[in-house]
C-alpha angles and dihedrals in degrees: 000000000000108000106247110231123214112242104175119010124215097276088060082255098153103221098229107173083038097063095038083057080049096051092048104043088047092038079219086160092063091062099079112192093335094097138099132204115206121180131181130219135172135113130313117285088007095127101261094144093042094050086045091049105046088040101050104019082244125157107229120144113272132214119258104209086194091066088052122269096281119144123297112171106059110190125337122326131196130202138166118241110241112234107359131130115241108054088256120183116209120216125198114196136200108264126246132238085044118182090207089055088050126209103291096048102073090130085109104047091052085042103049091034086059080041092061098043091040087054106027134081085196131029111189101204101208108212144169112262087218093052097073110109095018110122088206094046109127096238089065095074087034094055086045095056089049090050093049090043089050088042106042086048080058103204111007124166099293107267125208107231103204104199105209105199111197140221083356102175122170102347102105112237103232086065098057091047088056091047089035091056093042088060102044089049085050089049087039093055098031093065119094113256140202108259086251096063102044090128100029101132119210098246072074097078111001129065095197114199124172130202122170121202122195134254102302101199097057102030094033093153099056093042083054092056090046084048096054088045086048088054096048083067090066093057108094094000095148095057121094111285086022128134093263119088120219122356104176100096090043118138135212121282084233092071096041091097094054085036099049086038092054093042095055095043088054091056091045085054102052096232126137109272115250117199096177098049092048084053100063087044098061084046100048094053094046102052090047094055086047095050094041085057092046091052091043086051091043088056097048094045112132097212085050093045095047088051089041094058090037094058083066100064093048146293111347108210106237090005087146092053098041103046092051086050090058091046098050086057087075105027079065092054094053089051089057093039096052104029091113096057138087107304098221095043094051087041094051088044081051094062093038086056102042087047091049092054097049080052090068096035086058094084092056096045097055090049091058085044086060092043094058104033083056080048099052098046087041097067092038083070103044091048090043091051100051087049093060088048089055092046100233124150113298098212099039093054090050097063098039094050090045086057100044098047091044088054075054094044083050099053096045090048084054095066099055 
């Protein structure tokens, strides 16, 4: 089972060298847009790590009912899921309506609930099957704070909302679906909206599924078998028809650390949350990591740095065409490297790299210039020379050598 990794601790601190170890044990980054992010939300002692656990073969602390039913999963925790495709990071987080946060310190539950529907493509909201229809259940704030969150971001990347519903027994399932619907459309409708929405309906922004499992405790071993058939959804969730909502503004795993980092601080921060914004910024810091290697690569090229040292000595025959195909070798590379992120940031990176590039190619480029240029008045002379010893017109050989060394100057100047 995969080690859980602890992303945010209790007090909102974000765990960044933890996460950069993460990224780089799991070579997440090197996954692209084949990933997933799954969290999981729902009330304390409700069974979240377990679900997670049995579900992912991941490795989250789990609650002992023998030592009493306190708080186990303290902040945010991340782990990878062992043997899906795609690469799919599980994420566990604190439950709400927590005794030990006590009933004026819900900050982290709104914060780490807008956490979870910022970050994930799926949020599994882990519930009580009785508590459909009770106006009190725990799931009903909970659902309130999801809808103001959605609302209040006004049009995010559609997100898939998976009910568990938990220890379910007689009650037939379609049933509850049908319940369970009714009473997300009335919390849905009965949240405040920004004018613009007012008829937004949820199928907008959310894709809602619902599953139930039975008591685990007492039919572990078909819970066990529900569980197996619940994990088979996750394979393949990213493919047309699959679990994850929309996938056409995803960005790159690379940038899930600046991006999951940025989220979190905004929330801190009580600002609106920006989606947008954090997304050029993610951009913005990627591409400019990218662009800052390919120039790093373009400088230690050996091709470049052989025509480089030969420049030196004198002319190199095709110099222009060789050292932009060199260039475009990594220019290339940028383009594949960055074509998920923000059009007008890679773009502008684009330009600062290219731009960069020319700089140290500069120094090359003059000395050909001088080298041609000496070349150029050195054979003037010597034409204009062996025309005096041969004691033909001055003036006219002037003008006829000047023209013919500049056509010379010219076609040198077009190969570089």
């Amino acid at each position: 089972m995969e080690q859980g990794m602890q992303l945010i601790d209790g007090n909102g601190k974000f765990n960044v060298d933890g996460l950069k170890d993460f990224m780089t044990a799991t070579e997440f980054a090197q996954s692209g847009l084949s990933y997933a992010i799954v969290a999981i939300i729902g009330s304390q002692s409700s069974g979240k790590s377990t679900l997670m656990n049995q579900t992912f073969h991941t490795n989250f602390e789990e609650m002992n009912a023998y030592s009493g039913r306190g708080q186990t999963t303290k902040g945010i925790w991340i782990a990878k899921c062992s043997d899906i495709d795609p690469f799919t990071i599980a994420m566990d987080f604190e439950g709400t309506d927590s005794n030990q946060r006590g009933e004026d310190d819900t900050a982290f539950e709104k914060q780490s609930t807008l956490f979870a529907l910022a970050i994930a493509d799926v949020v599994l909201i882990n519930m009580w099957y009785k508590d459909i229809g009770l106006e009190n259940a725990a799931s009903r704030p909970l659902l309130k704070t999801v809808f103001q969150v959605m609302k209040r971001l006004f049009k995010p990347r559609k997100k898939t909302l998976l009910f568990v519903l938990r220890d379910h027994s007689k009650t037939p399932l379609e049933y509850l679906k049908t319940a369970l619907l009714e009473d997300i459309e009335k919390i849905w409708a009965a949240v405040a909206e920004p004018e613009t929405l007012s008829s937004a309906p949820l199928r907008e922004f959310f894709n809602v599924e619902i599953t139930a499992l039975p008591y685990y405790e007492f039919q572990k071993e078909k819970f066990k078998e529900q569980v197996a058939q619940l994990r088979q959804r996750f394979v393949h969730s990213i493919y047309p028809g699959g679990l994850v909502g929309d996938r056409e503004e995803v960005e790159p795993a690379s940038g899930f650390p600046l991006r999951a980092e940025e989220i979190w601080k905004i929330i801190k921060d009580n600002r609106d949350l920006d989606l947008p914004a954090v997304k050029v910024m993610v951009a913005t810091v990627r591409c400019e990591e990218i662009a800052d290697e390919k120039l790093k690569c373009f400088t230690f090229d050996e091709d470049w740095l052989k025509m480089k040292e030969a420049v030196q000595a004198g002319p190199v025959s095709g110099f222009g065409g060789a050292v932009s195909s060199i260039l475009e070798t990594y220019l290339s590379e940028y383009d594949r490297e960055v074509v998920y992120f923000d059009q007008e940031v890679r773009n502008e990176k684009r330009r600062q790299l290219l731009s960069n590039a020319l700089m140290l190619v500069r120094d090359a480029y003059d000395t050909m210039l001088m080298h041609l240029y000496s070349n150029t008045v050195k054979n003037f002379k010597t034409r204009l020379e062996q025309s005096q010893n041969e004691g033909q017109e001055f003036i006219g050989d002037i003008h006829l050598y000047s023209q013919s060394c500049m056509v010379e100057f010219d076609q040198g100047c077009e190969g570089i």
